[in-house]
N, C-alpha and C positions, 0 to 999 in steps of 0.2 A: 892380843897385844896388850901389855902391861906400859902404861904411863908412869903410873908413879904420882908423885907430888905434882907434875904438872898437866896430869888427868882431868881436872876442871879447865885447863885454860884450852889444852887441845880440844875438848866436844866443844867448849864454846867458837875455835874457831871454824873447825868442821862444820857446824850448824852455820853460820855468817857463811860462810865460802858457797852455803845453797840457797844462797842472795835471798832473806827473807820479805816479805812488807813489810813486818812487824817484831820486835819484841818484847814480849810481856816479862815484865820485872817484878818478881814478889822479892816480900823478904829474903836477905840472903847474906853473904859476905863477900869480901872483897876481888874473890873470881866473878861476885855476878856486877860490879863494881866495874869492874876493867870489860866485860861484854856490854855492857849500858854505854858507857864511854864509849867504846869499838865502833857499838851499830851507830852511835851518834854520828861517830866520823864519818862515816859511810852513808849516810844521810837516811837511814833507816828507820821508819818509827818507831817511838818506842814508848807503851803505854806502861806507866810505872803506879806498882800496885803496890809500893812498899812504907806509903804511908809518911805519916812526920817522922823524923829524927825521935828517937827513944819512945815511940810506941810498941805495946807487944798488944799482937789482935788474941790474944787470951784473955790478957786480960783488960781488953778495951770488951770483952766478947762477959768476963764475968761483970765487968760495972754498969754493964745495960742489966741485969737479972734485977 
């Protein structure tokens, strides 16, 4: 089965609909944006690995060398 442009938003809701405890949030963009918000609703935890606003872990990963 072919989504299309709304391929991100259907697996994220496919995955919530198999009522998780958790979701884990790395970096990402605005589909993983609207799933973070979703599980919130839903009262679902959700442990968020994406860090402050305008970091990139590359290169927070080169200025520790």
């Amino acid at each position: 089965m072919r989504l299309g442009a709304r391929a991100g938003f259907k697996r994220n809701e496919r995955m919530l609909s198999l009522d998780p405890r958790y979701v884990v949030a790395f970096p990402g963009n605005g589909v993983l944006e609207r799933l973070v918000i979703e599980a919130k609703s839903r009262r679902i935890t959700v442990v968020d690995r994406r860090g402050p606003l305008g970091t990139s872990p590359k290169r927070a990963a080169q200025d520790t060398d």
